[in-house]
Wavefront OBJ file of the C-alpha trace (Angstrom):
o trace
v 12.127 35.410 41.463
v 8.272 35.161 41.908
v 6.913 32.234 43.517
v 4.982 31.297 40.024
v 8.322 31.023 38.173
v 9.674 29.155 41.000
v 6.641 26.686 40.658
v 6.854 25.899 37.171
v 11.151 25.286 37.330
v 10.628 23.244 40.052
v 7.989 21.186 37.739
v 10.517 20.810 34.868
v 12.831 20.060 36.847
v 11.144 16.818 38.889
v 10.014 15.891 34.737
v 13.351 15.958 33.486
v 14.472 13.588 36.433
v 12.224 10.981 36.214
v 12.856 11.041 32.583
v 16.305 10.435 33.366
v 15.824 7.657 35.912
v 14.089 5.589 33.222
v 16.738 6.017 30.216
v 18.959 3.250 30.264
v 22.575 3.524 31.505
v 23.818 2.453 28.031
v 21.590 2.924 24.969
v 24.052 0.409 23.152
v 22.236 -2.080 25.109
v 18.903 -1.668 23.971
v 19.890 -1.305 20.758
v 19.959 -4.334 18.025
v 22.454 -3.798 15.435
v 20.614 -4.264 11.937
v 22.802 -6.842 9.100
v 21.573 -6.306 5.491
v 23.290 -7.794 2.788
v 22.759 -4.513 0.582
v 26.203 -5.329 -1.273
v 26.200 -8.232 -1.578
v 27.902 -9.105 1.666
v 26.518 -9.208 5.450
v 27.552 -5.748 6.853
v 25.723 -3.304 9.723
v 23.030 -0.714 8.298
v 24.552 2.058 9.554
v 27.901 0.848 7.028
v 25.685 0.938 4.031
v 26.280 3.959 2.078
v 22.981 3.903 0.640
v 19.326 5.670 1.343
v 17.819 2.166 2.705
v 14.918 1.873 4.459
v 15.225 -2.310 6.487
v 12.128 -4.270 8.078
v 12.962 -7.335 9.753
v 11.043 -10.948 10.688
v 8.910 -9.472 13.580
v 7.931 -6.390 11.920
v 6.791 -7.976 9.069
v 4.759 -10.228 10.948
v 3.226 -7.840 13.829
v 2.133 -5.562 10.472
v 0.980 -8.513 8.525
v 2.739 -7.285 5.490
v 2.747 -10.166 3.007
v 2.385 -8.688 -0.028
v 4.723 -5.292 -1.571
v 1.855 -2.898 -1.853
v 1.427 -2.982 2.104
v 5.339 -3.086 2.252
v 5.384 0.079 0.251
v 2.802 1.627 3.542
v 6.054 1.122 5.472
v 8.393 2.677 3.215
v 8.918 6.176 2.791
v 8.986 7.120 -1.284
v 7.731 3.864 -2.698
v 4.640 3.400 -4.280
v 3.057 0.388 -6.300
v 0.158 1.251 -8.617
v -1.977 -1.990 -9.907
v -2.587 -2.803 -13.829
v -4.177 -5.487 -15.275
v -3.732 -7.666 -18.426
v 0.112 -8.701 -18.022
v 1.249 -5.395 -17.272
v 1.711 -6.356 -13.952
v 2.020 -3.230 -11.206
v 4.298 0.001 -11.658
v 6.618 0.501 -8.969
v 7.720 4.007 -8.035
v 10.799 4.655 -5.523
v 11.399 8.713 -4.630
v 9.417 9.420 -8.096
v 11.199 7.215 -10.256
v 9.728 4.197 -12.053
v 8.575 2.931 -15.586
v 5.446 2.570 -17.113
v 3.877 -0.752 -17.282
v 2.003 -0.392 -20.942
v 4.409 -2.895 -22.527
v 4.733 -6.410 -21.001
v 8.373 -6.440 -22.394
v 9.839 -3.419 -20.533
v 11.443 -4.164 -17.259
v 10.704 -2.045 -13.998
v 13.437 0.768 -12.802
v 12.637 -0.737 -9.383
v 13.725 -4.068 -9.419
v 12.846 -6.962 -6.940
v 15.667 -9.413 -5.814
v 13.962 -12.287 -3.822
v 16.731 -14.416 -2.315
v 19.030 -13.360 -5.040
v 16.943 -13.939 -7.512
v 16.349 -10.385 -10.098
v 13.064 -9.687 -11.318
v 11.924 -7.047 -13.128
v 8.626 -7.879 -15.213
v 5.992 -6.229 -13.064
v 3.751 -9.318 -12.674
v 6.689 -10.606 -9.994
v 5.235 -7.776 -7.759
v 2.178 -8.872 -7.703
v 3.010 -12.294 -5.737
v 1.877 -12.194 -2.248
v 5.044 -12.714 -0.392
v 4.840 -14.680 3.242
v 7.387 -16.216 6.384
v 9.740 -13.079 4.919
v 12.867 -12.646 7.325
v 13.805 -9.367 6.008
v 12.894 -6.700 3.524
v 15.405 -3.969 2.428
v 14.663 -1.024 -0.091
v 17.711 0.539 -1.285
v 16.837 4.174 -3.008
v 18.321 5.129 -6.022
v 20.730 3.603 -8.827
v 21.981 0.203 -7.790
v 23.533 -0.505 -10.608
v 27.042 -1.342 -9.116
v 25.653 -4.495 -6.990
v 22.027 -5.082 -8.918
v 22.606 -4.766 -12.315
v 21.744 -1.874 -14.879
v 17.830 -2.988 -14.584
v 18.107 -1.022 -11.202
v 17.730 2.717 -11.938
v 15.500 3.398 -9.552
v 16.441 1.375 -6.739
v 16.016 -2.431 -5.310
v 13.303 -4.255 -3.125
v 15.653 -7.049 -1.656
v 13.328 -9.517 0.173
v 15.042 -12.261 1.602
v 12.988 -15.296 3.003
v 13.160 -17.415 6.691
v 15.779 -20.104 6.605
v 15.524 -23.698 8.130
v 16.457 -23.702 11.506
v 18.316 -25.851 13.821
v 15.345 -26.747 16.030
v 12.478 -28.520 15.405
v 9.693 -25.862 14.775
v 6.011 -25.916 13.816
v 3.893 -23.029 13.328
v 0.017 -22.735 12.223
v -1.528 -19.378 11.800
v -5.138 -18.493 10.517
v -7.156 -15.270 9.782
v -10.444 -13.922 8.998
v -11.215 -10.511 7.217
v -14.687 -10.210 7.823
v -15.701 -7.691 4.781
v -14.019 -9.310 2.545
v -15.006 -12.499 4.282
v -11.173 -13.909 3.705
v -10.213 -16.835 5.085
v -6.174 -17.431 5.356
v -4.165 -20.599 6.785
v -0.299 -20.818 7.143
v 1.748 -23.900 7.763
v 5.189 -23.759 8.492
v 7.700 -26.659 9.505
v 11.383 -26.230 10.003
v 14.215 -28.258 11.496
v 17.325 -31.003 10.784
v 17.140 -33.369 8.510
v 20.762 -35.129 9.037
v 23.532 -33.415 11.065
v 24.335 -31.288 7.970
v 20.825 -31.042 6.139
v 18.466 -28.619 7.451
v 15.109 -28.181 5.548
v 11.817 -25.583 5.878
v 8.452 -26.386 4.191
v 6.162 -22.960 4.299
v 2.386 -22.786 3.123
v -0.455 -20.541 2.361
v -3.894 -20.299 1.104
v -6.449 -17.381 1.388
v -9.879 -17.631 -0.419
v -11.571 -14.228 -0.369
v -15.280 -14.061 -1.220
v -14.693 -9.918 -2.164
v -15.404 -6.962 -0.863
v -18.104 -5.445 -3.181
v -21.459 -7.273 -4.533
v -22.003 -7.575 -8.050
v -25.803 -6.123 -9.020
v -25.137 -5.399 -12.411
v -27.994 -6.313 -15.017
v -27.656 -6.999 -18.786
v -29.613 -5.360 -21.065
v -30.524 -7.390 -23.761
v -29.466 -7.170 -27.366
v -26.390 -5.348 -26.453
v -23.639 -8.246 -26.184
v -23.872 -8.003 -22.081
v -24.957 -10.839 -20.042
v -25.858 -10.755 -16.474
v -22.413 -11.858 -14.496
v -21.933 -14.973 -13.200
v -19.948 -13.642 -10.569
v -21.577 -11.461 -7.611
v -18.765 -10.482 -5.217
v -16.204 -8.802 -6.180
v -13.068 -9.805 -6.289
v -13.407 -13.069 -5.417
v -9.670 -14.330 -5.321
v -7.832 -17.853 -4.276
v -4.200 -17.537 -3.376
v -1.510 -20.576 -2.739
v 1.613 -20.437 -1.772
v 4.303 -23.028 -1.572
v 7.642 -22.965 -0.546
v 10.164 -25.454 0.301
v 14.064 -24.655 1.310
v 16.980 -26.927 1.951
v 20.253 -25.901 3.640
v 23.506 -28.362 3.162
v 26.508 -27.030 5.333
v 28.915 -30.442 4.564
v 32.051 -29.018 5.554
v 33.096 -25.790 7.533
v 33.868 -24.210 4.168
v 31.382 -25.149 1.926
v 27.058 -24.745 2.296
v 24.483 -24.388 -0.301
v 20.731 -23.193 -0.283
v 18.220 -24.557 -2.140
v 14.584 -22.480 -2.607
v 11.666 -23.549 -4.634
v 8.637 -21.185 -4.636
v 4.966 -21.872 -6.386
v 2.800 -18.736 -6.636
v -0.919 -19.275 -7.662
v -3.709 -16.380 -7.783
v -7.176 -16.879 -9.468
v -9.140 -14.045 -9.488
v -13.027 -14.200 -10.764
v -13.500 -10.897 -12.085
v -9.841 -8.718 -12.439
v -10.112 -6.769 -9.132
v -9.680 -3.606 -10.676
v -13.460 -2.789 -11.558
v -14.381 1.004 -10.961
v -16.924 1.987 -8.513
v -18.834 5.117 -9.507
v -19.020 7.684 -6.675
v -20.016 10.942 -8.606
v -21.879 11.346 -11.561
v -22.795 15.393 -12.066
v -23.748 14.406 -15.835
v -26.033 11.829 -15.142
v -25.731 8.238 -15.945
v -26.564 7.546 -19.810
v -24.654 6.610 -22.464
v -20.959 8.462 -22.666
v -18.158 7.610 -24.433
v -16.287 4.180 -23.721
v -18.989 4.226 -20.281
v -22.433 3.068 -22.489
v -24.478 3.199 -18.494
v -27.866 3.050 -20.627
v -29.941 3.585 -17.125
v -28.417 0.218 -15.657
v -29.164 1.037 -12.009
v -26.573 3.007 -11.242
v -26.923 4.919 -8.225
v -23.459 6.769 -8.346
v -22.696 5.713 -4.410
v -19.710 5.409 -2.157
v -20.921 1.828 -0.899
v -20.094 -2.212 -1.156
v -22.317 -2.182 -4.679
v -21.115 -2.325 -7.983
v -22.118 -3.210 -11.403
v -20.092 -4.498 -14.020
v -21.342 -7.003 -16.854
v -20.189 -9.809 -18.528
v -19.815 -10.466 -22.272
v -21.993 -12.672 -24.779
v -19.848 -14.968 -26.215
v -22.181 -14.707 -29.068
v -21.103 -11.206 -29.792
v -17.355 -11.629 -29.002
v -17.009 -14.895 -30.411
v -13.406 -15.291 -29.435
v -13.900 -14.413 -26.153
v -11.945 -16.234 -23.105
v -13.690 -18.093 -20.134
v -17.393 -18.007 -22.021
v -17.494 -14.350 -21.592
v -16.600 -14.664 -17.487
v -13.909 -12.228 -16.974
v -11.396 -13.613 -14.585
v -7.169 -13.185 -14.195
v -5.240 -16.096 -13.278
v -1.411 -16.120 -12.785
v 0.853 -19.288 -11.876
v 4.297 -18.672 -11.341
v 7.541 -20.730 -10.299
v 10.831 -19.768 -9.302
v 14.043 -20.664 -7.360
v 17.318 -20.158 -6.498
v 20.343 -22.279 -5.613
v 23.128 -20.794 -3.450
v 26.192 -22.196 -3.341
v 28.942 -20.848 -0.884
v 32.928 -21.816 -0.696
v 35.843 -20.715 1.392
v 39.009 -21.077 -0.988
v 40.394 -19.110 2.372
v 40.095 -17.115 5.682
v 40.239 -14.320 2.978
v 38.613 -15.416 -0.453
v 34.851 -16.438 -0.556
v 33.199 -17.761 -4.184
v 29.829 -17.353 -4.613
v 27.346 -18.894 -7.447
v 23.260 -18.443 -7.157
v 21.682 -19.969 -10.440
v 18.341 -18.700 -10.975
v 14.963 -19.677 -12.358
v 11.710 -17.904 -12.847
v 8.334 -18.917 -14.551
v 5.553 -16.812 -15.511
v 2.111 -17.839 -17.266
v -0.520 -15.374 -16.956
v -4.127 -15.476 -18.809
v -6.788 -12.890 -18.384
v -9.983 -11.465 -19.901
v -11.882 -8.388 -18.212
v -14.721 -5.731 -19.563
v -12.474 -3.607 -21.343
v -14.707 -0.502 -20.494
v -16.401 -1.751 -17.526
v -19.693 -1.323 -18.571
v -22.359 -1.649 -16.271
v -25.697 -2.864 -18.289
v -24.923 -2.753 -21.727
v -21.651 -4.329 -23.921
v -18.537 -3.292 -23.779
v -17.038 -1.398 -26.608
v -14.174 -4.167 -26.658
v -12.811 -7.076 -23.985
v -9.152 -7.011 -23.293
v -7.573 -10.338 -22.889
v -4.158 -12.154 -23.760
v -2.146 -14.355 -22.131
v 1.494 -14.029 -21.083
v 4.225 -16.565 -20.860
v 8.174 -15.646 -19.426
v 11.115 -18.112 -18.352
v 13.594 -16.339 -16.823
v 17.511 -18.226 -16.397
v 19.864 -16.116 -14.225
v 23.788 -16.957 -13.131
v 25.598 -14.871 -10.902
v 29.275 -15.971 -9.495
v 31.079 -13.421 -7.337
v 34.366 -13.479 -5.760
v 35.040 -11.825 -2.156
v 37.933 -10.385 -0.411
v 38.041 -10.244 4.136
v 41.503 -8.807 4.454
v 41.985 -7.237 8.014
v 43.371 -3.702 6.027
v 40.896 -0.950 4.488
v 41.468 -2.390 1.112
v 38.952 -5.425 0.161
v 37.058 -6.311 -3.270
v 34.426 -8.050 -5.228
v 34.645 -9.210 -8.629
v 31.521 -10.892 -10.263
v 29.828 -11.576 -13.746
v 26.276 -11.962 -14.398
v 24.456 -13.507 -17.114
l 1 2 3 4 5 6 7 8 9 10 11 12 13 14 15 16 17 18 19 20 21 22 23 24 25 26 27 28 29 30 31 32 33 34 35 36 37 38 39 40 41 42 43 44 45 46 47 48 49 50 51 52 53 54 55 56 57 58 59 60 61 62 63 64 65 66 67 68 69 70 71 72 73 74 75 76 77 78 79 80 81 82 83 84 85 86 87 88 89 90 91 92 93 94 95 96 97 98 99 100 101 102 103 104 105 106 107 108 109 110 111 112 113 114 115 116 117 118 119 120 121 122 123 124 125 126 127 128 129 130 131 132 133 134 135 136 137 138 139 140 141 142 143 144 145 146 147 148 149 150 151 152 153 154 155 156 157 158 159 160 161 162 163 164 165 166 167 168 169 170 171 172 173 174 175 176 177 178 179 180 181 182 183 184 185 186 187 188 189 190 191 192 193 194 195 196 197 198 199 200 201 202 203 204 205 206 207 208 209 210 211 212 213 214 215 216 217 218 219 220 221 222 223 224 225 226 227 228 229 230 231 232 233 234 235 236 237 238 239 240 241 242 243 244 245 246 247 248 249 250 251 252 253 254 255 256 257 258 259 260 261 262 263 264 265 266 267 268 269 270 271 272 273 274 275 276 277 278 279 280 281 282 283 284 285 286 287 288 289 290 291 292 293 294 295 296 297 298 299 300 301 302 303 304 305 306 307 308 309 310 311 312 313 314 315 316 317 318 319 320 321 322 323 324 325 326 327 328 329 330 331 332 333 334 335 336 337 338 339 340 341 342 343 344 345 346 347 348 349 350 351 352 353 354 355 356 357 358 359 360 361 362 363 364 365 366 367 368 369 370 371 372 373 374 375 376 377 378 379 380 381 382 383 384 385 386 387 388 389 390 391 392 393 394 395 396 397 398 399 400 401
């Protein structure tokens, strides 16, 4: 053996040592065993025969992911692409989702948010804060979820009270988008058997782009009112109560208010190549507005004359503002060591109005303005009944409405 080769063994071998000297004696002990409640029970990850993907409390928080489309940067196969109007956003999982043209049609992916199923897209769009775990079960859920789960499921459930007093305050600042964000959260006992969590947040967000656009007359445009784009205000309220009266008996009570006004719809184009020049084109009526055709924090998009739309929403401002409310109410009872009966009633409220440049013009009128406004209720009841038996054999029966 050459002394070279005899060098470089030696050197793998003193590597491999020290690598071995810092691995614990017992990996089982560094390990955290993950509970989901995937079907409909509390039950290890690694039992789950599903394709699931879990993120829990502190990697939600050390990511800051508080809304889905930054979940979905986390999750392997799932991908959330914005609309406006009341379409809401389409949500993709391993390639499979549904188009969000028609208010009416519910998502393949569906979101379940303590319980609660949603499936119009504008639920996706809530910005979702003080989360203690996310799950994302891939493909047909059908068995556990309901047939409005082709795709898959986006289970997010949210923090509990807890048993001690606790008070947190957090604040941010996004400096491009110069965002401020405060969150207030207080948690703790009530009574002996009452346990209750009040969680808030508000962001105001000035935009990230500046609005230069100029009208030209005589064309139904007007100069915009607004000059950053998008400027957005979000609050967020929610309040939970936990009643555990008797050892086999508790109930959970969650009440969530959702608010989001955007000035402008957040969606406007920027141009970054324009090999044809920027006149008029079809559905794009430029008309030498200034456009440079530059990847920067400009752009230009009009407003609209009320004159020359005179039904138009907002006097001719376009904007997007969505207020929703929803709940659910969780009640749990032992009828033994082996039987568990569970009810969750559930409630969810939509109203959504919106008006936008329909072809994002940037000096002249629009072709047309989209707008409506959008109005859901939601009324869910689930009741399910659970076996524990020591053997292999155990079952759940349920109905839904």
């Amino acid at each position: 053996m050459s002394a070279s080769i005899a060098k470089r063994i030696l050197s793998v071998s003193v590597v491999a040592s020290l690598a071995l000297e810092g691995w614990p004696a017992s990996a089982s002990e560094q390990l955290e065993e993950v509970i989901v409640t995937a079907r409909k029970r509390e039950e290890s990850l690694l039992q789950v025969p599903v394709v699931t993907t879990a993120l829990g409390a502190e990697q939600l928080q050390q990511y800051a992911l508080d809304d889905l489309t930054r979940i979905a940067d986390k999750v392997p196969g799932l991908v959330l692409g914005a609309s406006s109007l009341s379409f809401g956003d389409q949500v993709s999982l391993r390639g499979v989702g549904t188009s969000v043209l028609n208010a009416t049609i519910d998502q393949s992916v569906s979101l379940n948010v303590d319980g609660l199923q949603l499936t119009q897209g504008l639920a996706y769009q809530s910005a979702m804060f003080d989360m203690a775990q996310v799950v994302v079960l891939k493909g047909p859920q059908g068995l556990f979820f309901g047939k409005a789960s082709p795709g898959g499921v986006i289970s997010v459930t949210t923090a509990d009270p807890t048993q001690d007093v606790e008070l947190v305050v957090r604040g941010g600042y996004e400096f491009e988008a110069e965002e401020e964000q405060l969150e207030l959260i207080a948690s703790g006992p009530v009574t002996d058997t009452l346990l209750a969590r009040l969680a808030g947040s508000f962001s105001d967000a000035e935009g990230f782009f500046d609005n230069v656009a100029t009208a030209a007359p005589g064309t139904g445009a007007v100069d915009p009112k607004y000059r950053k784009i998008a400027d957005n205000e979000t609050t967020l309220l929610r309040g939970t109560l936990r009643w555990d009266p008797t050892e086999r008996f508790s109930s959970r009570f969650k009440a969530n208010y959702s608010n989001s006004e955007t000035e402008g719809w957040g969606g406007e184009p920027q141009l970054a190549s324009c090999p044809d020049g920027t006149g008029s084109t079809i559905g794009r009526p430029f008309l030498g507005g200034g456009e440079d055709c530059r990847l920067d924090d400009t752009q230009r998009t009009v407003g609209l004359d009320p004159a020359s739309f005179p039904v138009i929403r907002n006097g001719g401002v376009p904007y997007m503002d969505a207020e929703q409310v929803f709940g659910t109410l969780e009640l749990n009872y032992d009828l033994s060591e082996e039987l568990a009966l569970n009810s969750v009633t559930g409630y969810y409220d939509i109203d959504q109005s919106v008006m936008i440049n329909g072809t994002a013009t940037t000096y002249a009128g629009p072709l047309f303005a989209s707008q409506n406004g959008f109005q859901r209720d939601d009324v869910t009841e689930e009741l399910r009944l659970t076996s524990d038996f020591a053997g292999a054999l155990n079952f759940m029966v349920g109905a839904f409405y």
